[in-house]
C-alpha positions in Angstrom: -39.5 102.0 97.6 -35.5 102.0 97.9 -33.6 102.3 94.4 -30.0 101.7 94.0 -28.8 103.7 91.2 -25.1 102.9 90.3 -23.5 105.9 88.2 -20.5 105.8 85.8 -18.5 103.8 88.6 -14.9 103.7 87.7 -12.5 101.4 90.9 -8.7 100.8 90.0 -6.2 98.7 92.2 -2.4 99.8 92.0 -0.6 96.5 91.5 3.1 96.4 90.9 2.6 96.3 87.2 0.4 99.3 87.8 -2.2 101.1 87.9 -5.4 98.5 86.8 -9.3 99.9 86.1 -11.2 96.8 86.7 -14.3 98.9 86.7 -14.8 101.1 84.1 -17.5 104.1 83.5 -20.2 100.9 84.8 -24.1 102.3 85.3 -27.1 100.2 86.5 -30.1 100.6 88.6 -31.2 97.5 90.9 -35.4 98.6 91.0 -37.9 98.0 94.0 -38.7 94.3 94.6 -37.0 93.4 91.3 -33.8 90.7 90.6 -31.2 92.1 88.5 -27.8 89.9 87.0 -24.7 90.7 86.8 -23.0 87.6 84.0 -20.0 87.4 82.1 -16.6 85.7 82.4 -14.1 85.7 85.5 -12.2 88.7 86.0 -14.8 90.7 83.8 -15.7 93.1 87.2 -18.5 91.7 88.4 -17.2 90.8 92.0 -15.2 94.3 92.0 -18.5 96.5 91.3 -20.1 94.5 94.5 -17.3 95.4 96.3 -17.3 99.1 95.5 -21.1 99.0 96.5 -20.3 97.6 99.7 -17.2 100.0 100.3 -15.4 97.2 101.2 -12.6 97.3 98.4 -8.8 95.8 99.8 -7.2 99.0 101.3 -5.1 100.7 100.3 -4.8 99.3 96.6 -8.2 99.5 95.6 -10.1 102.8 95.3 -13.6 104.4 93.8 -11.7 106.8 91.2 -15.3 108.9 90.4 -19.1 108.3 89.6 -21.3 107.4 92.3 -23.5 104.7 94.7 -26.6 105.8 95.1 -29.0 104.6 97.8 -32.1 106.7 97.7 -30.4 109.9 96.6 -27.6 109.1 98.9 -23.9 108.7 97.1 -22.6 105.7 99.6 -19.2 106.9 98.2 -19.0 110.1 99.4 -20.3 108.5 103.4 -17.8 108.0 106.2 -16.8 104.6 106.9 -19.0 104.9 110.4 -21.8 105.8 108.4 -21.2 102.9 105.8 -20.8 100.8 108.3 -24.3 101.8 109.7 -25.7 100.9 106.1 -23.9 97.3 105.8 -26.0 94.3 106.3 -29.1 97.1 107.9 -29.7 98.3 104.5 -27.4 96.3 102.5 -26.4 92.8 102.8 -24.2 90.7 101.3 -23.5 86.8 100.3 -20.1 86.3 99.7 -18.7 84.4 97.2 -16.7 81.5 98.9 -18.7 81.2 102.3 -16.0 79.3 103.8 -14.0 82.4 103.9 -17.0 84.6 104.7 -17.3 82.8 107.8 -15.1 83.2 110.6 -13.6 79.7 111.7 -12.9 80.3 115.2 -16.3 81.4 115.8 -19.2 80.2 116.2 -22.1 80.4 114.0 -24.5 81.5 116.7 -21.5 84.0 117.4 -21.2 85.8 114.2 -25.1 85.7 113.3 -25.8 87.2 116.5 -23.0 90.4 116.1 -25.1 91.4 113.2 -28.3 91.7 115.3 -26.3 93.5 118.1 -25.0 96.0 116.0 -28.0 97.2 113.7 -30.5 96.7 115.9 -31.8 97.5 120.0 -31.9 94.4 121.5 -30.7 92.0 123.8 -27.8 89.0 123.9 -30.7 86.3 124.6 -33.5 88.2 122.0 -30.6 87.8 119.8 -30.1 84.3 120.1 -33.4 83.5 119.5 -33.9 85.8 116.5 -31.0 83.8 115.3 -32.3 80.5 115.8 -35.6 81.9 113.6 -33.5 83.4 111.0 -31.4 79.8 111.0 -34.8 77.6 111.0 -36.2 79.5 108.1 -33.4 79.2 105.8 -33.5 76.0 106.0 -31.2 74.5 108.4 -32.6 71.6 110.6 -32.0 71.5 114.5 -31.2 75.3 114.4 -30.4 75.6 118.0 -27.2 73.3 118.0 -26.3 74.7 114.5 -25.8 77.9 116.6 -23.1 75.9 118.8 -21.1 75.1 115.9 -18.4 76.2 114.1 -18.1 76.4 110.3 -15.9 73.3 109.8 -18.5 71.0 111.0 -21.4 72.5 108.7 -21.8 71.0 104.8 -21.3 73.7 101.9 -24.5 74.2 101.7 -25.1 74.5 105.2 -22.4 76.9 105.3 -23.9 78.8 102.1 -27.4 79.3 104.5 -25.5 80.4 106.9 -24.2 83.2 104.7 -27.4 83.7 103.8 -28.7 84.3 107.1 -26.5 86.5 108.3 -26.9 88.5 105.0 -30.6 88.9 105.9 -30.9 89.5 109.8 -31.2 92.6 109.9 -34.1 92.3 106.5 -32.5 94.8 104.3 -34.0 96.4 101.2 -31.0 95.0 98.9 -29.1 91.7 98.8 -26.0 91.2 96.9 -25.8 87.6 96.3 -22.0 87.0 94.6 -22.0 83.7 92.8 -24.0 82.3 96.0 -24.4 78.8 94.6 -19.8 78.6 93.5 -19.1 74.8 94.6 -22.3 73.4 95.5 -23.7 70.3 93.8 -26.7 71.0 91.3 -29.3 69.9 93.6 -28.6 72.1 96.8 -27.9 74.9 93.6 -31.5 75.3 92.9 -31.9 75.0 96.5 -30.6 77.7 97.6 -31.6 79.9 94.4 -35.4 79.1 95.5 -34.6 79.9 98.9 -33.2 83.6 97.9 -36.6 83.8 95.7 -39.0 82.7 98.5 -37.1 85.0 100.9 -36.9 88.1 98.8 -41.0 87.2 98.4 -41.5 87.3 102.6 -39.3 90.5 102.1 -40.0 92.7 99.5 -36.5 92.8 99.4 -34.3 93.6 95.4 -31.4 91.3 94.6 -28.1 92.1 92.9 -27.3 88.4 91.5 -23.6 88.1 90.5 -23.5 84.9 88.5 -21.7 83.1 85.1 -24.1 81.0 84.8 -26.8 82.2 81.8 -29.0 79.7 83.2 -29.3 81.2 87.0 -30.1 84.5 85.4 -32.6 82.6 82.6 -34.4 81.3 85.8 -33.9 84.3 88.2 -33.5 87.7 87.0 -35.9 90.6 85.1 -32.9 92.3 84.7 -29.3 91.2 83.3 -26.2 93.9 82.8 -23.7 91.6 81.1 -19.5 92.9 81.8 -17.0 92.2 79.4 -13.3 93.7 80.6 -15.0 95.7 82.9 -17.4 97.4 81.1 -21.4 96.9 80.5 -21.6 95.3 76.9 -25.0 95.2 77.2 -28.3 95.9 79.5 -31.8 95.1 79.4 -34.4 92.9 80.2 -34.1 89.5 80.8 -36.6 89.1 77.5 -34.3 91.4 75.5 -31.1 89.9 76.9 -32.3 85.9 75.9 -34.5 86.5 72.8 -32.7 89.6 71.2 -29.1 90.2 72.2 -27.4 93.0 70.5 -23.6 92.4 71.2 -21.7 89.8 69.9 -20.4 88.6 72.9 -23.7 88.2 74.5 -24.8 86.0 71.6 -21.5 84.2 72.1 -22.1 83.4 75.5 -26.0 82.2 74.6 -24.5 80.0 72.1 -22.1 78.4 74.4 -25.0 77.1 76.6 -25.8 73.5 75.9 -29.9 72.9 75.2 -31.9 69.2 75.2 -31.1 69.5 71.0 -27.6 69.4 71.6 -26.1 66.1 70.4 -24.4 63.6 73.4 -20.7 63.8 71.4 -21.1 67.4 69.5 -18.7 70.0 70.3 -20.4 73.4 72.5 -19.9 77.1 70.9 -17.0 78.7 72.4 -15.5 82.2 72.1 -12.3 82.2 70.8 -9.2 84.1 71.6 -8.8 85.7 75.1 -10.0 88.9 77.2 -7.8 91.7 76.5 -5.2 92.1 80.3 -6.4 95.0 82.2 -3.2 96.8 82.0 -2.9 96.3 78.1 -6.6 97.3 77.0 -7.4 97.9 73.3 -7.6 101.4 72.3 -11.1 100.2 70.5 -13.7 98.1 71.4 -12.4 95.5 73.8 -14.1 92.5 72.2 -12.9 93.6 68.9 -10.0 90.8 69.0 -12.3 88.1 69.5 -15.2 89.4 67.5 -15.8 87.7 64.1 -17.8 91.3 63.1 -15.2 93.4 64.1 -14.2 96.0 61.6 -11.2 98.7 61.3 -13.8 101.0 63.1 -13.8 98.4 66.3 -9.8 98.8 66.8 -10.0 102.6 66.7 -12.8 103.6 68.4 -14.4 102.8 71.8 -18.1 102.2 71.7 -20.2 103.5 74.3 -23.7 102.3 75.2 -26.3 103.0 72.6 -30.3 102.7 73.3 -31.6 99.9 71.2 -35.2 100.7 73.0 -36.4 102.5 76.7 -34.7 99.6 78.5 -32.6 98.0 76.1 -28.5 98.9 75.6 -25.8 98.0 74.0 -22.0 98.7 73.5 -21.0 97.8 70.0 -20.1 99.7 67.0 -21.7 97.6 64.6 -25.1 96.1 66.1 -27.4 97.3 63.4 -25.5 95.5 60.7 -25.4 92.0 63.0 
């Protein structure tokens, strides 16, 4: 069975402030059949490490500085782009964050699900179409065939957000990399379309990288969570060791931020006070140490690295044994 096996992956963008490392030293494997999360705040690197998978970072700015992608042994970094491209959406596919944008808007939808069937795989313009209007019909979307005559701007967000889907999926590839896949939809069509990516990656056997903020998608969703803070994995484990016994203090802050049916109508939610640490000003210590109430002189001075708690467990923090 396909593993993707992420390796000290380290991507900086030169901006004109300078040189920024929005991913830094980041490891994970995505198993065989399983779901893994990717949580923490905006701008912590989550969307950034999906990119770097995909090799489709903005060029020239952004670049894969070292460490490695691999796909079955194979270091997706070190590919040519013809090769990648070979791999992208076949192997790989991808739900983008805003699917307005992912889709093209002077195209239509039968139009750009169709290219993706042209290109990976030996068939024809009309088996296309009508592997299209399958693919279209079983995520979901009713009278499939005029869908296909459509363009974006006529299609709900959550029609749009199937769309994505589907063209994610056409080719059935072993990994899907679903970035913040339900962003701007109402609650209901939310667990929609996160019990559609389940049921699907059921028919599949497919594994699923799910980029998320939300502790509750990955509470419902994931066996695995990597949680980013600053661009780093604070913490790794199972979804069991991530929910019932979370090392890092930011982890815990983020658990207690989540409101629960105990939670009182006018009481005030956990926050995290203070603010993430600017890329191009990072703390020469732990980078949560400034809004860590267990922070010590230890935490300003010295960058932790990830420590085993168990097997499958990890976490980056100085001090965890004393929390």
């Amino acid at each position: 069975m396909a593993v993707l096996s992420i390796n000290n992956l380290i991507t900086e963008f030169d901006t004109d402030e300078g040189r920024v490392r929005a991913v830094d030293d980041v490891s994970f494997t995505a198993q065989a059949g399983k779901t893994l999360g990717i949580v923490g705040e905006s701008g912590c690197g989550k969307s950034v490490t999906a990119l770097s998978i995909m090799r489709l970072l903005p060029q020239p700015m952004g670049q894969i500085v070292s460490g490695s992608v691999e796909l079955d042994g194979t270091d997706l970094t070190q590919l040519p782009i013809p090769q990648m491209e070979k791999i992208r959406g076949a192997r790989i596919g991808m739900v983008f964050q805003e699917p307005m944008t992912a889709l093209n808007p002077v195209h239509t939808v039968g139009r750009q699900l169709t290219e993706a069937l042209l290109i990976h795989k030996d068939t024809t313009p009309d088996a296309a179409i009508r592997e299209a209007v399958g693919i279209l019909d079983r995520v979901g979307i009713p009278s499939a065939d005029v869908r296909m005559t459509e363009y974006p701007h006529q299609l709900s967000g959550g029609m749009r957000q199937r769309v994505v889907i589907a063209m994610a999926l056409a080719c059935k590839p072993d990994f899907l990399i679903a970035d913040e896949p339900t962003t701007a939809l109402d609650v209901t069509i939310q667990a929609q379309i996160l019990e559609l990516i389940k049921e699907l990656q059921a028919d599949m056997g497919m594994s699923v990288i799910l980029i998320t903020h939300d502790l509750g998608v990955i509470a419902e969703t994931c066996d695995e969570v990597v949680v980013m803070y600053a661009g780093k994995v604070a913490e790794r484990g199972s979804v069991f060791d991530i929910f019932d016994r979370a090392a890092h203090p930011y982890t815990r802050g983020l658990l207690k931020s989540i409101p629960t049916l105990n939670t009182e109508p006018k009481s005030t939610l956990s926050v995290i006070d203070g603010m993430v640490p600017g890329l191009l000003d990072l703390p020469e210590g732990c980078r949560f140490e400034n809004r860590c109430t267990f922070s010590s002189e230890q935490c300003i001075s010295n960058a932790p690295g990830l420590q085993a708690i168990k097997e499958q467990h990890q976490v980056s923090c100085l001090r965890w044994q004393e929390i």
